[in-house]
N, C-alpha and C positions, 0 to 999 in steps of 0.2 A: 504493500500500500504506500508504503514512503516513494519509491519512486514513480507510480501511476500519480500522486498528486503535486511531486516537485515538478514533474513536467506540463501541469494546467498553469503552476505558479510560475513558471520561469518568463513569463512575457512581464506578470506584475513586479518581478524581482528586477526585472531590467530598466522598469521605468522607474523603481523607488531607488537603485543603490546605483545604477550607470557604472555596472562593471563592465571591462573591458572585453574584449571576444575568447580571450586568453581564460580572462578570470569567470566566466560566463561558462565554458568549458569544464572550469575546475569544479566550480559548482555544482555543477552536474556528474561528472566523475570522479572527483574526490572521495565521496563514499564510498562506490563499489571499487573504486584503486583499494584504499586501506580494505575494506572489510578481507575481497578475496587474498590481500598480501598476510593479513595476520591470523589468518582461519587457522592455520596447521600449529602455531604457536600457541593460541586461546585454546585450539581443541588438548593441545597438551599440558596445559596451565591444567585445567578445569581434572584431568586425571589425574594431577600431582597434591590441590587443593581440597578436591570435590565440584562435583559438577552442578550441586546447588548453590553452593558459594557463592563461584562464577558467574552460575546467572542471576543471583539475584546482584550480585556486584555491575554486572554489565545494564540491566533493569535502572539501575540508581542512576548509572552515567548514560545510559542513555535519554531518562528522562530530561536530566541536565541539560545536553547537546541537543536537545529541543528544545529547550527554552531560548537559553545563546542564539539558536537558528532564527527561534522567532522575534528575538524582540535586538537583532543586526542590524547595526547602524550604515555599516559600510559592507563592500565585497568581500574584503581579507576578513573582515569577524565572520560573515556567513561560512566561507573556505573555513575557516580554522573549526567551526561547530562543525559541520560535514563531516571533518576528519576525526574531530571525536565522536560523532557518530557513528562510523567507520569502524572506527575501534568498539564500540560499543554493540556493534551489530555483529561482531565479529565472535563477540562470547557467546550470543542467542542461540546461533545455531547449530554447534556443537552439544553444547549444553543441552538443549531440550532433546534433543536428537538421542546419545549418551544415554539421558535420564530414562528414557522410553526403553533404550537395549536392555538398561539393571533393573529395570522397575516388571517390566512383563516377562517374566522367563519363558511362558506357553507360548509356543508361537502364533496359534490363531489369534489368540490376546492381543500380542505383541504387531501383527500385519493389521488388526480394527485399529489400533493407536497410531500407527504408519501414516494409516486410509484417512483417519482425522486429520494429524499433522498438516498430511499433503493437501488436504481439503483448505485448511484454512490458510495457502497458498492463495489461493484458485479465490476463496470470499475476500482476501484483502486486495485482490485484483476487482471485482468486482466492486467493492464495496468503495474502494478512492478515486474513479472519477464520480462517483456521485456526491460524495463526503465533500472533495474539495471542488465541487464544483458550487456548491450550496455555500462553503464557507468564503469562499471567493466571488459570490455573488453579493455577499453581505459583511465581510469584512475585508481586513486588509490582510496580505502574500503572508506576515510570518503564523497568521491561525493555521494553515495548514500542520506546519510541524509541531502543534499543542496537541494535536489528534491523539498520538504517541503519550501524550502524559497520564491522563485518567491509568491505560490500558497500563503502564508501569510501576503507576500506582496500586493498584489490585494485584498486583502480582507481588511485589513487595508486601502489601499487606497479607496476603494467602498464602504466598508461597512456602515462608518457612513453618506456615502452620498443616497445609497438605503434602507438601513434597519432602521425602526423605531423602537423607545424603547419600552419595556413593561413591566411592574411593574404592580405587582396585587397589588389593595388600600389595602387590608388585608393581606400581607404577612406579615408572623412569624418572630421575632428574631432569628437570627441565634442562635441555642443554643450549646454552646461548648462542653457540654456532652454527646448529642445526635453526634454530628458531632465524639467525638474519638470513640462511640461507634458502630456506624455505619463502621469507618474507620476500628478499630481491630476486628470484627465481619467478614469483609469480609476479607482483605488479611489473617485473619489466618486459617478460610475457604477454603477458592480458594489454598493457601497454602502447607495445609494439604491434601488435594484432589488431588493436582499436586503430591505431592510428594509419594502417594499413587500410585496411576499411576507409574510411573518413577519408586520404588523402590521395591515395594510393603507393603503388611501390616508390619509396625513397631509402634510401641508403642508411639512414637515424633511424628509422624504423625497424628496418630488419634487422640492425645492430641490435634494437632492444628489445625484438624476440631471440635473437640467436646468442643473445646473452643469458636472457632468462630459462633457455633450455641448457644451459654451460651452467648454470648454477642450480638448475634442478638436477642436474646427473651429479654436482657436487654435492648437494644433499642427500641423496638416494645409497653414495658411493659413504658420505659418514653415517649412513646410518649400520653401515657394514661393521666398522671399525670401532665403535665403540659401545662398550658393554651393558649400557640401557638405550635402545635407539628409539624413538617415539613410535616407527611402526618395525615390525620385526620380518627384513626383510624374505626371511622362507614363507610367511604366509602368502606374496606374490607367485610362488609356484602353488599356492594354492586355488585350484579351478573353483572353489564353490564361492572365494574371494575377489580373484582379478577377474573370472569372465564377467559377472556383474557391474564390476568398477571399471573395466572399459565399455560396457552397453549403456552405462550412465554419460559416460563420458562423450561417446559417439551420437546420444540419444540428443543431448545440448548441444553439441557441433552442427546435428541437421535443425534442432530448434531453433537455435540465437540468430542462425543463417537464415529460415527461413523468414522468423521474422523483417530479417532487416533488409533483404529484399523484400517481401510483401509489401512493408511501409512504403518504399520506393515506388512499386508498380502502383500500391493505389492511389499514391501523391502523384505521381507524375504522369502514368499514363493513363486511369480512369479521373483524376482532376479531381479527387476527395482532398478535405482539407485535411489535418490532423486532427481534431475532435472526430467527424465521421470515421476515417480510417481505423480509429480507436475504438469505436461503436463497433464498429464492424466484427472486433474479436472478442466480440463480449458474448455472443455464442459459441465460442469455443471456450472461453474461459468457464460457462456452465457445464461446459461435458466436460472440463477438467476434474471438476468439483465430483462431478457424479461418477466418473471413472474412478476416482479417488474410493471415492465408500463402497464401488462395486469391487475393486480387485480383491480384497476378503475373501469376498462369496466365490470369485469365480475359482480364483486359486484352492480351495476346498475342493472343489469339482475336479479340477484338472491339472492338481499339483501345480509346486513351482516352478519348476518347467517348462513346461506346456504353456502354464499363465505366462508365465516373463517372454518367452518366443511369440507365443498367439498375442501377447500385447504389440510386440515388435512390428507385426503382422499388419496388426490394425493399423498400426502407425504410419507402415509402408501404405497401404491403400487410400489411406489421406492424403499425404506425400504424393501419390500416382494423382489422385486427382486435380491435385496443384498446377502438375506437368500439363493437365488440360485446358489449362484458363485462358488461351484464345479460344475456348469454342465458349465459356458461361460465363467470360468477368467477374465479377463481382459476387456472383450466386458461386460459382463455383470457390473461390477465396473460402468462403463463408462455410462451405459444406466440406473442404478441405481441412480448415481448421477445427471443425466440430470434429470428426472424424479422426485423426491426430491426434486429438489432445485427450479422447476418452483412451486410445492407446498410450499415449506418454505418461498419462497417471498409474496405469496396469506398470509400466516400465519400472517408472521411479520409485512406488510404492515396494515391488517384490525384489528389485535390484539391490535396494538400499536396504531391506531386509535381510537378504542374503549378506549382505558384503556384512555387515554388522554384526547380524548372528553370527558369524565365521571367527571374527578377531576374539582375542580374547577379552574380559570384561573389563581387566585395568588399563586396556588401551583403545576403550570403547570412545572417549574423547576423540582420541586425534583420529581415530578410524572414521569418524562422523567429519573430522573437520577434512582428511583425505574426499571422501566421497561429493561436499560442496566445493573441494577445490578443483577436484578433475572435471565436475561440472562446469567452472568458471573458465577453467583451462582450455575445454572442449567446446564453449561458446564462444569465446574469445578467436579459435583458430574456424571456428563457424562461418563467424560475420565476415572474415579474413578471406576466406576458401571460396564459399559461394558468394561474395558479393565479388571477388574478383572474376568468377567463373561471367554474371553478368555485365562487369565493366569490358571484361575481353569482347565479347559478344556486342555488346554496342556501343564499342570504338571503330566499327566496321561502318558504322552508319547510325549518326545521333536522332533514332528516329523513336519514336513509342514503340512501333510493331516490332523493332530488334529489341528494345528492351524485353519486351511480350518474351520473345524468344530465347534471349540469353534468361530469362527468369522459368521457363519450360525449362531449358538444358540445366539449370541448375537444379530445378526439383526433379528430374529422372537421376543426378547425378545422390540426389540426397535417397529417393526412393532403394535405388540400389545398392548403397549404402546397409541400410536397415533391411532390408530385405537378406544381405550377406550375414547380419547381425541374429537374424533370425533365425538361419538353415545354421550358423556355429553353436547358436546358443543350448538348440533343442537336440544337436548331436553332443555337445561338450558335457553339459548338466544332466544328461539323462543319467549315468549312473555313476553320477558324484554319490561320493560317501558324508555323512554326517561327520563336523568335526567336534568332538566336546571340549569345552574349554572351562578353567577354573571360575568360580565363581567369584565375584567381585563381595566386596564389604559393605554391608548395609549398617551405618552408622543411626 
């Protein structure tokens, strides 16, 4: 919800502080810079501390970093709240995520609480352009970011009275080398990716993804070498562990992609503003929601397997119908993204299960904060992959109907993708074995 309503506010944020096109930028990606840069750190904070701790620690400063946000005099105070928000969003989602692994041992338990989490994805997409469209109808740009406070205050107030603590008896020292390397591996990544996208190929650019893959192989490579590593590299040879965490991963590279063509085709070549184009995916953001509370039940039916591949499934035939959208514009967009997105919830919901039930429970943090970061990683090189696949395609000819077309080739190229994700996934998993792992400390 923070970012569907900072982007209704950013026209009012331009006319009240007159920041620059630079700092106008920051604003808007300052947060998700820090969050995806400190997610692997927070998530290993939160196994060293407790992961109620954590969040209610992160709960406090985030409330904070809403306030600062809202009542910013100038550009640089809004930037500097952003990035403590950043950081503050950065505890949330390990944290809750973590709490969910140690709190459910059952796993049908455990995949309803999933199906919620992901669900209330999907309502705070829903729920902020309407929130800040109403609040920005009647007040001024910083009420948006107050939205956040009630809801961190009730959590603060509840949290330490319903949620118990959990601390794995073997969690690892936090190691400060692993945490900066993890941090500049990803923002200059996701970075370098965004700014690929946005600009296109320039030489700064691909330096600061080919650096943040040089410093993710240096994290990867310490976590070899020393005797608590945050995640524990033999579980990678574990299939019930990586094939999920790369389908997560592949699953946001066709999403982040899709999305940031789509915006394009329906801004530029059916002539929707931004508000409309934004309406537009608000039927799919409900089959997000409903996909979310269905993957339970189906998964029951048809095991995890089946579920996570048949989601993959679904996903690809969304996908195909994308590739269709010179013959139904707009109708088509619409039924593509409904379509899709009831599959990417089946994905996300039994992927991230999988990958989590697999780790063991004192490094159920940072195995949560892995799973949002190869998400981030895998959208990032998304927007990257397929929006270049369409700028190739119409630099040929600056017309609508190439665009039409480099936006086709890039959904057949996404379709098959997910589709290859699907025939590995349902031959790989079929006869993984159960792994047991020690049980964490309920405090």
């Amino acid at each position: 919800m923070d970012a569907t309503v900072l982007n209704l506010a950013i026209p009012k944020i331009s006319t009240a502080l007159h920041p620059s096109g630079p700092q106008q930028l920051w604003i808007a990606d300052s947060y998700s810079f820090v969050l995806a840069g400190l997610l692997m750190t927070m998530g290993m904070v939160g196994d060293r501390i407790g992961r109620r701790r954590l969040l209610l620690a992160g709960a406090s400063v985030f409330a904070a970093g809403s306030v600062l946000a809202a009542f910013a005099t100038g550009p640089g105070q809004l930037i500097a709240a952003r990035v403590l928000l950043g950081l503050a969003g950065a505890t949330l989602m390990p944290s809750t995520l973590s709490l969910i692994r140690t709190m459910f041992a059952d796993a049908a338990q455990r995949r309803f609480a999933l199906a919620v989490w992901t669900a209330s994805f999907a309502l705070g997409g829903l729920a902020g352009p309407l929130i800040g469209g109403l609040l920005l109808a009647r007040y001024w740009w910083g009420s948006v970011f107050l939205v956040a406070v009630p809801i961190m205050l009730v959590l603060l107030t509840l949290g330490p009275l319903v949620l118990p603590e959990f601390r794995g008896r073997n969690a690892p020292r936090i190691d400060v080398l692993s945490s900066a390397l993890s941090f500049g591996a990803v923002l200059s990544f996701v970075y370098g990716m965004k700014k690929l996208a946005a600009s296109g190929p320039q030489p700064m650019h691909f330096g600061a993804a080919a650096a943040g893959a040089v410093l993710a192989g240096c994290f990867l490579l310490r976590q070899r070498h020393i005797d608590q590593p945050a995640i524990e590299p033999a579980l990678f040879r574990t299939i019930s562990f990586s094939v999920p965490l790369a389908v997560l991963a592949l699953s946001f590279f066709v999403l982040y992609g899709t999305q940031f063509i789509t915006a394009q085709y329906l801004q530029v070549t059916l002539g929707l503003s931004a508000l409309q184009a934004g309406l537009a995916s608000l039927p799919g953001t409900v089959a997000y929601l409903t996909g979310s509370l269905l993957a339970p039940s189906i998964t029951r039916r048809l095991g995890t397997s089946r579920g996570l591949s048949g989601s993959l499934l679904i996903s690809a035939t969304g996908y195909g119908l994308l590739a269709l959208v010179a013959w139904g514009g707009l109708w088509i967009v619409v039924a593509g993204f409904v379509v899709f997105s009831i599959g990417l919830a089946g994905v996300y919901v039994l992927a991230t299960d999988l990958t989590v039930s697999t780790a063991p429970p004192e490094r159920a943090g940072a195995t949560s904060a892995l799973l949002e970061t190869s998400a981030n990683l895998g959208g990032a090189l998304g927007i990257a992959s397929l929006g270049s696949i369409v700028l190739a395609v119409r630099n040929h000819a600056d017309t609508s109907s190439t665009l039409t077309q480099g936006y086709q080739l890039a959904e057949l190229v996404a379709t098959s993708a997910i589709l290859i994700a699907a025939t590995a996934t349902i031959i790989l998993l079929r006869s993984r074995s159960a792994q047991k792992v020690p049980s964490a400390t309920v405090l």
